[in-house]
C-alpha positions as CSV (number, residue, x, y, z in Angstrom):
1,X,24.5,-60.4,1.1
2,X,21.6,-57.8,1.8
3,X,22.3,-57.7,5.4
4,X,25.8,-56.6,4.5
5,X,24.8,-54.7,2.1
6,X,22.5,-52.8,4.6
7,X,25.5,-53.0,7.4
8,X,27.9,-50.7,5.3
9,X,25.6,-48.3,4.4
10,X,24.1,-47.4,7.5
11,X,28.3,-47.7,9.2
12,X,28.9,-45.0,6.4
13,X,26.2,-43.0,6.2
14,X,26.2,-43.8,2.3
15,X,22.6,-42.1,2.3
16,X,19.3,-42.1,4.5
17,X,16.6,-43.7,4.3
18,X,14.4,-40.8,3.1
19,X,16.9,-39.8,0.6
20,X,16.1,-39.6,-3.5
21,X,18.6,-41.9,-5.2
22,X,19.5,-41.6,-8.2
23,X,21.1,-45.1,-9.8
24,X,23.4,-45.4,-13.0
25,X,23.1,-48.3,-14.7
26,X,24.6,-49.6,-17.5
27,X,22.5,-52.9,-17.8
28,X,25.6,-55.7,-16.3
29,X,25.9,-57.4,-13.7
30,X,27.5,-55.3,-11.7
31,X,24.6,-52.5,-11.8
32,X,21.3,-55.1,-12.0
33,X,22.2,-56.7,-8.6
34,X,23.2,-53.0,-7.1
35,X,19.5,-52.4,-7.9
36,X,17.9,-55.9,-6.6
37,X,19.8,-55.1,-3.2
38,X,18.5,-51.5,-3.7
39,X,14.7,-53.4,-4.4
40,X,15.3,-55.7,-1.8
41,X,15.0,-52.9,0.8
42,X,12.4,-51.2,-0.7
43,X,14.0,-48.3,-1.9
44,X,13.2,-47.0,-5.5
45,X,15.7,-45.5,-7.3
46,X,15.3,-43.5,-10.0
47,X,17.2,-45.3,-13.0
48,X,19.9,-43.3,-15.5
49,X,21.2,-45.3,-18.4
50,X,23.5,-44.1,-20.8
51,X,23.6,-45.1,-24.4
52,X,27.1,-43.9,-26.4
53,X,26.1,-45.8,-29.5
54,X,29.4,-47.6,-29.9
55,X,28.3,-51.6,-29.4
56,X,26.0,-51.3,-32.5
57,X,22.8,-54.1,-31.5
58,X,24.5,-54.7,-28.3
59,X,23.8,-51.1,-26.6
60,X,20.3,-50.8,-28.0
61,X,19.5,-54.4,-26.2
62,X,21.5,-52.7,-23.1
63,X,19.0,-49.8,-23.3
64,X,15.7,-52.0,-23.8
65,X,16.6,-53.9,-21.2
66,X,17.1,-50.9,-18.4
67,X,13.6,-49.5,-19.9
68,X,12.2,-53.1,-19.2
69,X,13.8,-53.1,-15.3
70,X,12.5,-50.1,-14.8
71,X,9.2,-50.5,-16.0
72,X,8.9,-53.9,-14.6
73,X,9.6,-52.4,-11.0
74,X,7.4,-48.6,-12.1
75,X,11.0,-46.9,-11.9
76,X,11.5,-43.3,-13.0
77,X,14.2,-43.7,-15.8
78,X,16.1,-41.2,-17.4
79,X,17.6,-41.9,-21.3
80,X,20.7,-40.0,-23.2
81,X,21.4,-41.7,-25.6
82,X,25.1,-39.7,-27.4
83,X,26.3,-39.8,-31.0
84,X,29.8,-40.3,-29.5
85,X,31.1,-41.3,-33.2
86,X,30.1,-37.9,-34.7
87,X,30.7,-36.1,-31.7
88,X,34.6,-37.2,-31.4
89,X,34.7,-36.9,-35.4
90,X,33.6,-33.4,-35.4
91,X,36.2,-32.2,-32.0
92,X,39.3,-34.4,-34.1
93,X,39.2,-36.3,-30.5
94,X,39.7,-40.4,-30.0
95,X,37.3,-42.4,-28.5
């Protein structure tokens, strides 16, 4: 998988090798193994998790855990955590 991982990136020129990169990640799957492959070939992204407030325990645990990846691996991480109830109350918007 990291080989063609590695392959696509360097066919399109996704970024270099000296680049800063800057990684969203919500905490699943889908963002956890973008970073291992990321790991795997030594990068180190910087890590920016989002926290809307709107699974209760769940996306505090979600938020722990990106704080624990990236202190496990001595990432740069970068927190916002949004009070998306009140904000969407307050602008008579949905969520």
């Amino acid at each position: 998988m990291l080989d063609q991982f590695q392959k696509y990136i360097k066919k399109h020129a996704i970024f270099g090798e000296t680049e800063n990169l800057l990684l969203a990640i919500s905490g699943g799957l889908d963002s956890v193994c973008l970073l291992a492959l990321l790991l795997e070939m030594k990068l180190e992204p910087a890590l920016a998790h989002c926290n809307f407030q709107l699974r209760g325990a769940d996306a505090d645990a979600d938020e722990r855990f990106v704080r624990d990846l990236a202190s496990k691996h001595n990432l740069e991480i970068h927190v916002k955590r949004f009070e998306t109830v009140e904000y969407a109350r307050s602008n008579a918007i949905s969520i």
